[in-house]
C-alpha positions as CSV (number, residue, x, y, z in Angstrom):
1,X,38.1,-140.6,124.5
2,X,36.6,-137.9,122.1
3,X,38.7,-138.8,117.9
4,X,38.7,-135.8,116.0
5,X,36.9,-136.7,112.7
6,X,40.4,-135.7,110.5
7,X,43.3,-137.1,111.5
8,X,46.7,-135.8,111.7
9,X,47.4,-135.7,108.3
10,X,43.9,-134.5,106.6
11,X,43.2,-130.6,106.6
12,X,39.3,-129.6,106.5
13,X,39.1,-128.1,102.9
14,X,38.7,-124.4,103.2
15,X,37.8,-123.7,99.4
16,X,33.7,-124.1,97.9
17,X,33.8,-125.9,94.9
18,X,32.6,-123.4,92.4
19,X,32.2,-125.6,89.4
20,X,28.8,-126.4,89.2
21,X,27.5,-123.2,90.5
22,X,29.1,-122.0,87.2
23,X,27.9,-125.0,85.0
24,X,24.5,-124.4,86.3
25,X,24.8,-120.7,85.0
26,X,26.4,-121.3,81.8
27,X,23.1,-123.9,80.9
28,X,20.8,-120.8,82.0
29,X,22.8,-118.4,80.1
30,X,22.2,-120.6,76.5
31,X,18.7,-121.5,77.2
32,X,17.8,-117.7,77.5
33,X,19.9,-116.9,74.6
34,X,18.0,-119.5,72.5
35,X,14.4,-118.4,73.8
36,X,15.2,-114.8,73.6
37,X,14.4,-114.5,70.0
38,X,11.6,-116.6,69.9
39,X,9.5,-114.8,72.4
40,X,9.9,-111.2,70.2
41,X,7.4,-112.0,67.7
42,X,6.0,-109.2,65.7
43,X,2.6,-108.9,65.1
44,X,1.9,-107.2,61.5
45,X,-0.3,-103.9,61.7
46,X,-1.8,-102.4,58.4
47,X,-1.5,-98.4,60.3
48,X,-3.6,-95.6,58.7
49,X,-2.1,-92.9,56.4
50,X,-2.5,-89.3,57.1
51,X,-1.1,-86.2,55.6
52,X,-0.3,-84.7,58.7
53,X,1.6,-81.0,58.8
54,X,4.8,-81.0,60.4
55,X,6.1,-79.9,63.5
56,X,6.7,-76.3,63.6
57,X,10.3,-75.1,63.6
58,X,11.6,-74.0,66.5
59,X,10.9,-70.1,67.1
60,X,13.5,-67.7,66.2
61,X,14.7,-65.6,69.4
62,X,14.2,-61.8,69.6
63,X,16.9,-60.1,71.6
64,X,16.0,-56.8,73.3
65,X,17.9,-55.1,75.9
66,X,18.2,-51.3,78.1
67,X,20.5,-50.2,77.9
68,X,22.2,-48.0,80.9
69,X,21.0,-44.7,79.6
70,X,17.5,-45.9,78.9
71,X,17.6,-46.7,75.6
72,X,16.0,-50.1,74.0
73,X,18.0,-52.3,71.5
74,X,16.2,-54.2,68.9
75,X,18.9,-57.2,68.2
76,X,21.8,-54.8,69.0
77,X,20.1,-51.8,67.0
78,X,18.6,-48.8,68.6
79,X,14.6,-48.4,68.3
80,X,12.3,-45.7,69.9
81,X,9.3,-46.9,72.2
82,X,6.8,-46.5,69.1
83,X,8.7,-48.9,66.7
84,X,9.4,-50.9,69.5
85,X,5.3,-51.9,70.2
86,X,4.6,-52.3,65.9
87,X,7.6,-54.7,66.1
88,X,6.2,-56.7,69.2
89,X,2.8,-56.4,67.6
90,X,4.5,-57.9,64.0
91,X,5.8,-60.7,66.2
92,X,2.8,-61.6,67.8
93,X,1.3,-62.4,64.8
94,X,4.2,-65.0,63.9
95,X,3.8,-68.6,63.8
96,X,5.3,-70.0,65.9
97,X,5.9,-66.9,68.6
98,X,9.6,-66.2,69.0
99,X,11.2,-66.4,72.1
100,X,11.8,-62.6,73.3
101,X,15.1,-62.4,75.0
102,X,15.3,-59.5,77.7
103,X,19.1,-58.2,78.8
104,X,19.0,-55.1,80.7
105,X,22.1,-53.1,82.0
106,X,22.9,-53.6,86.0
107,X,22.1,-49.4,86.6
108,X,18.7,-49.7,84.7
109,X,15.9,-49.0,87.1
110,X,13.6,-51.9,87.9
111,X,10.6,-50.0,87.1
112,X,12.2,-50.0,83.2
113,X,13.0,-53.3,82.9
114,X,9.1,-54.3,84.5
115,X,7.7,-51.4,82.1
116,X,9.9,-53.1,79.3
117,X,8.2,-56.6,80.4
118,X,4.4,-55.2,80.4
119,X,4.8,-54.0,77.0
120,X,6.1,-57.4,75.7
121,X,3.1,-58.9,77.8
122,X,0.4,-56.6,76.5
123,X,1.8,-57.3,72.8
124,X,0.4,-61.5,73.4
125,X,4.3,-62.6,73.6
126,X,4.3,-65.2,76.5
127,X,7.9,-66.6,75.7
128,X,10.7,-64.2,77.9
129,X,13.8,-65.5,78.9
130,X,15.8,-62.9,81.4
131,X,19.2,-63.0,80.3
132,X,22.1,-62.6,83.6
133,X,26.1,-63.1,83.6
134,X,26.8,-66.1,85.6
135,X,28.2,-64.3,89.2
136,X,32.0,-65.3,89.1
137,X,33.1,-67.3,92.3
């Protein structure tokens, strides 16, 4: 006849003891937090001295924009073609180059707003940013 290794009374124990698992850890924990410090050691460095320059600022932007009509705004002020290419040319010649920001009215023509972008080009500005409203949803 096959016994049952419990008897009637006894339940198998369904739970893990946990206990030393978490002992085990808790000894780890405090032996790294004892060591942690001891393996950052500094090593002392006698470093050059330089008079270096410092960074440039950040360039200034330049805001231009066409206006539906064809006209060109210098930072919200009106300035003929001429003016325009001494001011890009004054620009140029800046250290470090501003940033040229281009708005142009939705009716403007493409070929204005690429004729617009040559003369920036041909002035030695690289920096052009194309400035759009966000389309609402």
């Amino acid at each position: 006849m096959f016994q049952h290794p419990f008897n009637q009374d006894q339940e198998a124990l369904s739970e893990i003891n946990i206990t030393p698992m978490v002992d085990v850890m808790l000894v780890l924990c405090l032996i790294f937090l004892v060591t942690a410090p001891l393996v950052q050691q500094a090593i002392p460095l006698d470093l050059p001295h330089a008079a270096a320059q410092p960074l440039p600022a950040k360039a200034e932007t330049v805001s231009l924009a066409l206006t539906a009509m064809g006209g060109i705004l210098w930072n919200g002020t009106p300035v003929s073609p001429t003016a325009l290419t001494d001011r890009l040319a004054d620009l140029s010649r800046r250290a470090p180059a501003p940033t040229v920001l281009l708005r142009a009215d939705a009716k403007t023509p493409y070929d204005r707003v690429a004729g617009l972008l040559a003369e920036v080009q041909k002035s030695g500005l690289s920096q052009v940013a194309l400035v759009t409203q966000p389309s609402e949803p």
